[in-house]
MILO-139659 format. One record per atom (N, C-alpha, C): residue in three letters; x, y, z. Coordinates in steps of 0.001 Angstrom, whole numbers, padded with zeros to 6 digits, always signed. Atoms other than C-alpha are relative to their C-alpha. Layout:
<sites>
alaXYZ ...
</sites>
This chain:
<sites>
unk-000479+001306-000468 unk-103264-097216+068536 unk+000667+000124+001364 unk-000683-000064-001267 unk-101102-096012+071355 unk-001487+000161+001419 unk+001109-000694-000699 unk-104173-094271+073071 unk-000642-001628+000256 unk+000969+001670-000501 unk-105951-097907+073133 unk+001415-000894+000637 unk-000426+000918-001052 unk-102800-099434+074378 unk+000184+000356+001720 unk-000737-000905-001403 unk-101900-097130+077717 unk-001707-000538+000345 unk+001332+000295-000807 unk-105984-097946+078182 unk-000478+001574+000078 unk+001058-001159+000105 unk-107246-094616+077273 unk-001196+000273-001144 unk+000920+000126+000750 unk-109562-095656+074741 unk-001570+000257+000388 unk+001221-000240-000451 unk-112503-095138+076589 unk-000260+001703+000110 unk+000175-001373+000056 unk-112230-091394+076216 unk-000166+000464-001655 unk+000080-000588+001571 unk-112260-091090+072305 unk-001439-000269-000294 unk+001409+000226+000517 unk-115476-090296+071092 unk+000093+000508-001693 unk+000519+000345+001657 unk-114527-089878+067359 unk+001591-000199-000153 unk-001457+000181+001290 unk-111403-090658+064703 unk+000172+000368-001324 unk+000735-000035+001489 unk-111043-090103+061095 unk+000355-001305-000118 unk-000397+001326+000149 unk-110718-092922+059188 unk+001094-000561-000416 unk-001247+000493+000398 unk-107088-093680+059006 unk+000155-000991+001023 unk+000253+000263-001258 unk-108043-094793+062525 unk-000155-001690+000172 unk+000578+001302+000167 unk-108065-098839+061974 unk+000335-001199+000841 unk-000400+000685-000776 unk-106150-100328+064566 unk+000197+000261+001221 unk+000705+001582+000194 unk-106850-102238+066610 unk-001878+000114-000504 unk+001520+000445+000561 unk-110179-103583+065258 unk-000778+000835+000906 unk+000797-000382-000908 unk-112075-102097+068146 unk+000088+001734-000444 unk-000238-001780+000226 unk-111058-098167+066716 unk-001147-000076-001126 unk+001041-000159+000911 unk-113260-098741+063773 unk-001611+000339+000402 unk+001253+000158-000340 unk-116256-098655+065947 unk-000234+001171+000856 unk+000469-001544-000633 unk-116072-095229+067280 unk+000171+000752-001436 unk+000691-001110+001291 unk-117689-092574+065149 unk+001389+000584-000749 unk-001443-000514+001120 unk-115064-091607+062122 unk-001010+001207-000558 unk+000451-001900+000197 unk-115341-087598+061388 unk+000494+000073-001484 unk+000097-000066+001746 unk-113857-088041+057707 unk+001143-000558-000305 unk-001584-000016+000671 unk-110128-088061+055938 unk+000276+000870+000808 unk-001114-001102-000868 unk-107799-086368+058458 unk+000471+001394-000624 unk-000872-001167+000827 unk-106733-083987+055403 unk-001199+000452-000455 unk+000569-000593-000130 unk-110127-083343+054721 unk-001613-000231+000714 unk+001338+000489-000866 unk-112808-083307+057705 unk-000383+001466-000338 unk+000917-000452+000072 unk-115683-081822+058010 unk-000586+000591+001173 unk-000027-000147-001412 unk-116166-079306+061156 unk-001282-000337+000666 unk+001552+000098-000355 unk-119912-079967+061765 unk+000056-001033+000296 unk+000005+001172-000547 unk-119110-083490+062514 unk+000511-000538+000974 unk-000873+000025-000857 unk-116540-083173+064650 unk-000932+000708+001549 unk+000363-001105-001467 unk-118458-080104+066868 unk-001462-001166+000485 unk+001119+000248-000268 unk-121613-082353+066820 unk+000262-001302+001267 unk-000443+000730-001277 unk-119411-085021+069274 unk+000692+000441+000733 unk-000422-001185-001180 unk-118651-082202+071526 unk+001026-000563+000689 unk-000884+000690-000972 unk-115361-083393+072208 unk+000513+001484+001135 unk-000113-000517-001069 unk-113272-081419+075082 unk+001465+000632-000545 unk-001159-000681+000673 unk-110174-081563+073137 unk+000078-000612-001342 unk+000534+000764+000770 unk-109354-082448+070109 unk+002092-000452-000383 unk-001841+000406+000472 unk-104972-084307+069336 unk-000048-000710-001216 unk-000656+000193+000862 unk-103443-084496+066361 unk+001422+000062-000142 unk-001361-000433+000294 unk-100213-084714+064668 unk+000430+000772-000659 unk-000791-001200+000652 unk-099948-081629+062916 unk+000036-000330-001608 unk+000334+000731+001267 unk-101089-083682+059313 unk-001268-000042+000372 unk+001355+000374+000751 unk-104627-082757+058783 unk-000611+001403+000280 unk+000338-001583+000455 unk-106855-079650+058085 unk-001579-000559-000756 unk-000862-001426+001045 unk-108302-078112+055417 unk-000023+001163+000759 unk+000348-001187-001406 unk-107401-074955+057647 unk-001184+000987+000132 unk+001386-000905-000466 unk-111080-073641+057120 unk-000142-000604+000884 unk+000641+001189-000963 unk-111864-076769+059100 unk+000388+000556+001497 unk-000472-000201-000995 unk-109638-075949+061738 unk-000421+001496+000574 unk+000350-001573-000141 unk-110095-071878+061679 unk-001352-000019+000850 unk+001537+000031-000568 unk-113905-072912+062473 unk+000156-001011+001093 unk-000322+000876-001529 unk-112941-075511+065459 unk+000359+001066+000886 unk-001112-001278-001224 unk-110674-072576+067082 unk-001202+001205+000477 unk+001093-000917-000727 unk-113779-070298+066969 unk-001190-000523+000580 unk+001053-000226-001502 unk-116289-072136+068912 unk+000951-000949+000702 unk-000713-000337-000580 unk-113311-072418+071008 unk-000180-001608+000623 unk-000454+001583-000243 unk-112233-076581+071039 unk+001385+000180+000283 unk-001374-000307-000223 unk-108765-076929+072357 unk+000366-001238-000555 unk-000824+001094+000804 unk-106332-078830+070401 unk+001272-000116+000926 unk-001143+000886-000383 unk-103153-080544+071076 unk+000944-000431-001092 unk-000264+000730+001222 unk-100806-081689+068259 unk+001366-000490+001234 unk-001521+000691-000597 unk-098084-084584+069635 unk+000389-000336-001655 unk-001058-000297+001169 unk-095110-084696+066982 unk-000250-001790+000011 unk-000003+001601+000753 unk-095481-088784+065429 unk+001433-000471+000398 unk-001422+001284-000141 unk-092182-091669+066176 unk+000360+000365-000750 unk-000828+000554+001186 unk-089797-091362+063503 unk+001085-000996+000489 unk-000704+001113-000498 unk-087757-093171+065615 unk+000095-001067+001098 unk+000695+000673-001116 unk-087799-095783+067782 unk-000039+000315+001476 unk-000382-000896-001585 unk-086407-093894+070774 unk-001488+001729+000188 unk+000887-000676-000055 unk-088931-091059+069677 unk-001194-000417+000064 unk+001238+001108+000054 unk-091771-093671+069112 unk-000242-000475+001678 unk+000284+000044-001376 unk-091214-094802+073139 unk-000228+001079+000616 unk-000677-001401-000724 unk-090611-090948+074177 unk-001919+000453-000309 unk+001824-000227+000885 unk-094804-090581+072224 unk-000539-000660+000937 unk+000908+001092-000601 unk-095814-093769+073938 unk+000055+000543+001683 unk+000228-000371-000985 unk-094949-092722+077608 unk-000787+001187+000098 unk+000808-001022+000062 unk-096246-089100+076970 unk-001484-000036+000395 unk+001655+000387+000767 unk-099837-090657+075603 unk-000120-000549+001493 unk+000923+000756-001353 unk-099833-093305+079005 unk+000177+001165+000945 unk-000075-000665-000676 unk-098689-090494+081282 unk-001040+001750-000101 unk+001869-000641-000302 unk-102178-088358+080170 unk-000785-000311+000577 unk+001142+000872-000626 unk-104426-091180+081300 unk+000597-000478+001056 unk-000401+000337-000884 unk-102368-091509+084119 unk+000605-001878+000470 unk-000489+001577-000273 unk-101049-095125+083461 unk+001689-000184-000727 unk-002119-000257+000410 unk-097067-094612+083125 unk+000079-001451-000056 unk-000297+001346+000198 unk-096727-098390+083879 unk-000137-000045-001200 unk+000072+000519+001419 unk-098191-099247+081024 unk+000858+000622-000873 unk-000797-000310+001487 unk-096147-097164+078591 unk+001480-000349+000180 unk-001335+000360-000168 unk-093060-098172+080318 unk-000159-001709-000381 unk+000478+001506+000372 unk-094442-101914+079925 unk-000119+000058-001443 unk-000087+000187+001367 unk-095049-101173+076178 unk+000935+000349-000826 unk-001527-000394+000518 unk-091623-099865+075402 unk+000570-000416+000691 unk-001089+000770-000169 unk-089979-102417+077224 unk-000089-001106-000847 unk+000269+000741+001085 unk-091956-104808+074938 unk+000579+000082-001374 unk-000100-000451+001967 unk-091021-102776+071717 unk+001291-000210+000293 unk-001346+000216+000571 unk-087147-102859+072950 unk+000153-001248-000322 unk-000226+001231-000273 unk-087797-106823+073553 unk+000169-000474-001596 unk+000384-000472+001263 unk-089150-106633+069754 unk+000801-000017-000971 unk-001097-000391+000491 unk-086799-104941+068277 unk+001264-000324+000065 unk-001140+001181-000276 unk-084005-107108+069503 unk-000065-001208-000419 unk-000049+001290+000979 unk-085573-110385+068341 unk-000422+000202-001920 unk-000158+000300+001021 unk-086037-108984+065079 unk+001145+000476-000782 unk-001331-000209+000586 unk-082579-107935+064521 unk+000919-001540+000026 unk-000161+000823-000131 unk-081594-111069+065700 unk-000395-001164-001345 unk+000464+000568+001237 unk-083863-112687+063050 unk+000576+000371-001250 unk-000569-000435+000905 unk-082485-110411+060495 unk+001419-001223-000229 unk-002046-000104+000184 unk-078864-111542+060770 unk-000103-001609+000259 unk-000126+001432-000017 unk-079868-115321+060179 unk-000551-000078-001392 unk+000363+000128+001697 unk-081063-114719+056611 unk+001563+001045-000716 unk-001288-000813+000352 unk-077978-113644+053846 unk-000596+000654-001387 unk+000428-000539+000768 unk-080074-112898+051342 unk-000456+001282-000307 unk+000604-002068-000126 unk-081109-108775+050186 unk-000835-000255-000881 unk+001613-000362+000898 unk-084811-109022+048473 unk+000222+001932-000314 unk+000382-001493+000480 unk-085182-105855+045952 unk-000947+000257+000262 unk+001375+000173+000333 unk-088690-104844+047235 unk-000675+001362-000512 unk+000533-001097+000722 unk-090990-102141+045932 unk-001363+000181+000507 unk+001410+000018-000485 unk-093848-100828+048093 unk-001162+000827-000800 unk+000682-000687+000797 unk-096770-099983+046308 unk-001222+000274+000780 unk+000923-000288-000838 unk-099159-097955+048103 unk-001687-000022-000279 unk+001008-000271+000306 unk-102271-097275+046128 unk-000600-001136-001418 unk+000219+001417+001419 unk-101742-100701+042997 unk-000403+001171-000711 unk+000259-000980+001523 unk-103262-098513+039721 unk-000624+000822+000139 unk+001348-001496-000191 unk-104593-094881+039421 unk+000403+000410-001106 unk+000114-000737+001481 unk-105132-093465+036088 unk+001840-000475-000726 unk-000930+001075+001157 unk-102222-096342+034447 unk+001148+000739+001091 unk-001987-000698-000555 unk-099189-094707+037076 unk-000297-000646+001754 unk-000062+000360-000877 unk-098271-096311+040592 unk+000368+000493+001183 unk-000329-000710-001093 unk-098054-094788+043967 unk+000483-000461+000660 unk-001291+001160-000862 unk-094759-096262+045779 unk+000652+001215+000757 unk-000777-000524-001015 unk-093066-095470+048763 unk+001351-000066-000239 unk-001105-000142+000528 unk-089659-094064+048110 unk+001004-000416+001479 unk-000835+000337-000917 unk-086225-094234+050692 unk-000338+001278+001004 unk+000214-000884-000670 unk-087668-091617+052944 unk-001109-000351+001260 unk+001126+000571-000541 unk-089694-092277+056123 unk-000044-001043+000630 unk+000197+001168-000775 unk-090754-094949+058414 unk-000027-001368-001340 unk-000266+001412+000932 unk-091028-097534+055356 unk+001444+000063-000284 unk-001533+000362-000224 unk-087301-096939+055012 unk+000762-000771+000999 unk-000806+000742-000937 unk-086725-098156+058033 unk-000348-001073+000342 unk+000198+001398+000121 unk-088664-101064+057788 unk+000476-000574-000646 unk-000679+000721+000961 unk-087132-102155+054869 unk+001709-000495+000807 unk-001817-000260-000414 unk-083556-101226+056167 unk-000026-001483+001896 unk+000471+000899-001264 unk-084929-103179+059647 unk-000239-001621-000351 unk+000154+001173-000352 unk-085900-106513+057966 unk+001465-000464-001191 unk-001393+000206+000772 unk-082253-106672+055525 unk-000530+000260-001523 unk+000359-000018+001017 unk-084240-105412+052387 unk+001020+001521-000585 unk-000547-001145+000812 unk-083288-103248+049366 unk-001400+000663-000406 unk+001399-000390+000544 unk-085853-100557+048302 unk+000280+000723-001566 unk+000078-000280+001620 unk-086172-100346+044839 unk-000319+001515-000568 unk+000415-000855+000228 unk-087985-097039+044477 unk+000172+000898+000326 unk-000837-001477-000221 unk-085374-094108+044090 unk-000498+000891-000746 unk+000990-001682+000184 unk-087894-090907+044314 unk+000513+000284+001064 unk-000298-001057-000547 unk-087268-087740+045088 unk-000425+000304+001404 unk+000694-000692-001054 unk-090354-087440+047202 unk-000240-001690+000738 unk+000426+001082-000883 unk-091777-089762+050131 unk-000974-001299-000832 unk+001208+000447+000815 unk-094670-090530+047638 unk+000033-000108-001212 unk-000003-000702+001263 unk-094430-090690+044027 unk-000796-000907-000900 unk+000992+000869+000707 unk-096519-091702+040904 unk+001643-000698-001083 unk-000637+000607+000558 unk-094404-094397+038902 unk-001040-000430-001281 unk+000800+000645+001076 unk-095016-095320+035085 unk+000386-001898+000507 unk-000571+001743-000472 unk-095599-099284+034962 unk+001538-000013-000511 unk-001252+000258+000975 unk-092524-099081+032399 unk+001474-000328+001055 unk-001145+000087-000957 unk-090262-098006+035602 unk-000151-000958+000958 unk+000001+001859-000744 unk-091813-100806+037542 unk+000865-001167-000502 unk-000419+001518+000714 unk-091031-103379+034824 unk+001878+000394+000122 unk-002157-000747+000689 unk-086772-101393+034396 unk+000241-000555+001483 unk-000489+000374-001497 unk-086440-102233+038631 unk-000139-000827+000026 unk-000338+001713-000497 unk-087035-105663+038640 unk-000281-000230+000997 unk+000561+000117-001840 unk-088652-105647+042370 unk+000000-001895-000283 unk+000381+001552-000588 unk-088052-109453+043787 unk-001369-000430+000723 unk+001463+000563-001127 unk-091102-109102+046307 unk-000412+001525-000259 unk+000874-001170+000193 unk-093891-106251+045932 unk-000517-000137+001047 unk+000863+000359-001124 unk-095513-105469+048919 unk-001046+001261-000303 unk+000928-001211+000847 unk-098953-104031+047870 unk-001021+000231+001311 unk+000640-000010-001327 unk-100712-102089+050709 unk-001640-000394-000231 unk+001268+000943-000248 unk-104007-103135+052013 unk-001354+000448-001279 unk+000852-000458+001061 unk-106074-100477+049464 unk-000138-000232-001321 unk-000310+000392+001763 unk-104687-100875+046426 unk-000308-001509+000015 unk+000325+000944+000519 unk-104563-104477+046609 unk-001392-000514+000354 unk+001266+000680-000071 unk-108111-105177+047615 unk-001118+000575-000433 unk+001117-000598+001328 unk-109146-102822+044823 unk+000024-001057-000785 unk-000590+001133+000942 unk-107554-105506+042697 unk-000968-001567+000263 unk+001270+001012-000581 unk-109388-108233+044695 unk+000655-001448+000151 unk-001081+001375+000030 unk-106380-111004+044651 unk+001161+000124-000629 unk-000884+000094+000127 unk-102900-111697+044100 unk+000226-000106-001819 unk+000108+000042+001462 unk-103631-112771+040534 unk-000353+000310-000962 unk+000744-001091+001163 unk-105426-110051+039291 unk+001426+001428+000337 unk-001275-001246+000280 unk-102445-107448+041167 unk+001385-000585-001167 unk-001200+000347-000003 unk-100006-109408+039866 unk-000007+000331-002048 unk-000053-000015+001480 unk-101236-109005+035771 unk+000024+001467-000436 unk-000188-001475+000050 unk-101005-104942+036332 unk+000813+000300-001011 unk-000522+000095+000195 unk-099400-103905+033894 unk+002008+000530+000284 unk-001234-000207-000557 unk-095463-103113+034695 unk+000391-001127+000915 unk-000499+000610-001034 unk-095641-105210+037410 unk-000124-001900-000428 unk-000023+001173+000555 unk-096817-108346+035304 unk+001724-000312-000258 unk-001602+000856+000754 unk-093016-108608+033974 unk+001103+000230+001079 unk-001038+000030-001452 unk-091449-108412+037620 unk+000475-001459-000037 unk-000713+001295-000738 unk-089515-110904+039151 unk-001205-000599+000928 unk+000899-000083-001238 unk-092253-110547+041931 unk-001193-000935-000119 unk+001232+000528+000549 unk-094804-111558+039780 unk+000006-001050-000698 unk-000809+001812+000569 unk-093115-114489+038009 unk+000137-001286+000961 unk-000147+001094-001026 unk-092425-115712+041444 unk-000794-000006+000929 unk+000973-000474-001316 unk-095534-114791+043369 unk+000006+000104+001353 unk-000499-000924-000849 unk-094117-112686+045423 unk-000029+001445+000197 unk+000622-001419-000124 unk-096658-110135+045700 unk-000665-000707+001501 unk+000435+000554-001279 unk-097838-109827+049397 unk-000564+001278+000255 unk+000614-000796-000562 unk-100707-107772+050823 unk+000460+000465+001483 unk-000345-000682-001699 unk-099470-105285+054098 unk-001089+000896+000166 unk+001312-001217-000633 unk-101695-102827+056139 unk+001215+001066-000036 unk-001229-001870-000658 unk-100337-099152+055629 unk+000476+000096+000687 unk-000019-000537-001173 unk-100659-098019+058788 unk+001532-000696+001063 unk-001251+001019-000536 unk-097652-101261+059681 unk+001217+000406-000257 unk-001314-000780+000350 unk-095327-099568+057234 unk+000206+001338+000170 unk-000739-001483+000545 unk-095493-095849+057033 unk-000165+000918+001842 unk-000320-000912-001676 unk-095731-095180+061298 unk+000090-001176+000671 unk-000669+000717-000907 unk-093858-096311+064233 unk-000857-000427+001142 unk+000509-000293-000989 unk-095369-097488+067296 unk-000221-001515+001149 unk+000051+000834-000507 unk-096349-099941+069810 unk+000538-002193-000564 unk-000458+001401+000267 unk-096204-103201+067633 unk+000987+000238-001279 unk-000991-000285+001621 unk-093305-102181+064933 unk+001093-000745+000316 unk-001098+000880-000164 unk-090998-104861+066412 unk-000707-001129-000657 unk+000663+001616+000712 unk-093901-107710+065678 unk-000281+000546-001723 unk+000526+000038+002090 unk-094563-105946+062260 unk+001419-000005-000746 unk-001361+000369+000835 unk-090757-106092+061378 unk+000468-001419+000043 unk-000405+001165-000266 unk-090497-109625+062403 unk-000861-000530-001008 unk+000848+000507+000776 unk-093210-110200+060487 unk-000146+000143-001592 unk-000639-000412+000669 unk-091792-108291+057762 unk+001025-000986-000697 unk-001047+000684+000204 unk-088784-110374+057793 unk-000284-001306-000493 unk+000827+001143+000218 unk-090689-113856+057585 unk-000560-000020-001358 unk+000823-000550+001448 unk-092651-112100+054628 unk+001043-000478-001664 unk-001197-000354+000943 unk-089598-111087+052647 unk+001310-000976-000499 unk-000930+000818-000160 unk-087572-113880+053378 unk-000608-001313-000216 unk+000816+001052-000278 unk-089995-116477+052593 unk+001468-001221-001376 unk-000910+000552+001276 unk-087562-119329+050796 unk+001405-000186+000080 unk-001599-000154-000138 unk-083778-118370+051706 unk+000212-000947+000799 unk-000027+000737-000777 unk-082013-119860+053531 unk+000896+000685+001116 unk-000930-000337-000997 unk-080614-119339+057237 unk+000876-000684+000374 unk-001179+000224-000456 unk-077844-118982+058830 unk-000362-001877+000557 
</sites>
């Protein structure tokens, strides 16, 4: 995403497919799952280099890139928003367009100011509960307090329901139904395995929510919650609007 905003998109000749934004990334050749590609697909679009963030492999994959001798790159991902601008100039100052990344992190502080602003006109704290993957073999894959979805939550005045250990964890429905989530926000996969609001919403665990009583289940794109970057001021504003649908403001 950054790479297409600085205007260096015209140099990528592949992605895997985590690769979805903006719309226009989908349409260059995808090499596999980032965690597990496939090197014969990669060498066959003879790139020159190849950047990552240091999240993806399997290290045969890589072992066999390094010997017919592709040069890599890994830049370290935003966790924060000061590190998220510190990424974005880096990325425009490759393709030689610094403006722009100074232009897109003056945008993100602009951003990030009207949606704090927005915040602090709602008094209400929504319990929410992100669910990343809706149902896999009867247990739920939710994003815990760790991570860029922490700080979205914490960014639009939410509470996050789902105290795990790890970043990722599988939840029985049972502990769904014991949290009581006010608003579910079900990412883009899971819920459009499901195929509508009224088929996630009869899951079981999550049928006897608050969420789901008050249909206040809402489809997000991953990629909005779990990394920082160019538009994470419009996706927290948008966040906020989401979460807040109903209260009342200041």
């Amino acid at each position: 995403e950054i790479i297409f905003a600085v205007g260096g998109d015209t140099a990528l000749v592949g992605v895997d497919i985590s690769s979805t934004w903006p719309p226009a990334a989908k349409k260059i050749t995808a090499v596999g799952y980032h965690r597990a590609l496939n090197p014969e697909g990669i060498i066959s679009l003879h790139p020159t280099v190849i950047w990552n963030d240091g999240n993806w492999g399997p290290p045969a994959t890589i072992e066999q890139l390094k010997k017919v001798g592709i040069p890599m790159r890994t830049f370290d991902g935003g966790s924060t928003i000061d590190s998220t601008k510190a990424l974005i100039r880096l990325i425009a100052a490759e393709f030689h367009h610094p403006r722009a990344g100074d232009s897109i992190c003056d945008r993100l502080d602009r951003d990030m100011a009207r949606a704090d602003s927005l915040r602090r006109t709602y008094h209400d704290t929504p319990r929410v509960m992100i669910i990343h993957f809706g149902q896999a073999a009867n247990q739920y894959f939710v994003l815990n307090h760790r991570g860029a979805q922490q700080q979205m939550l914490d960014w639009a005045g939410a509470v996050n329901v789902a105290d795990t250990a790890q970043k990722w964890k599988n939840l029985s429905p049972e502990i769904i139904a014991k949290e009581q989530p006010d608003v579910i926000l079900a990412t883009d996969y899971g819920f459009d395995l499901q195929g509508s609001v009224e088929k996630f919403k009869r899951l079981p665990g999550v049928a006897l929510s608050p969420a789901a009583k008050n249909n206040r289940i809402y489809r997000i794109e991953e990629h909005d919650m779990v990394y920082l970057g160019p538009r994470t001021g419009q996706n927290v504003i948008n966040l906020i609007r989401l979460i807040h649908q109903g209260a009342n403001q200041q």
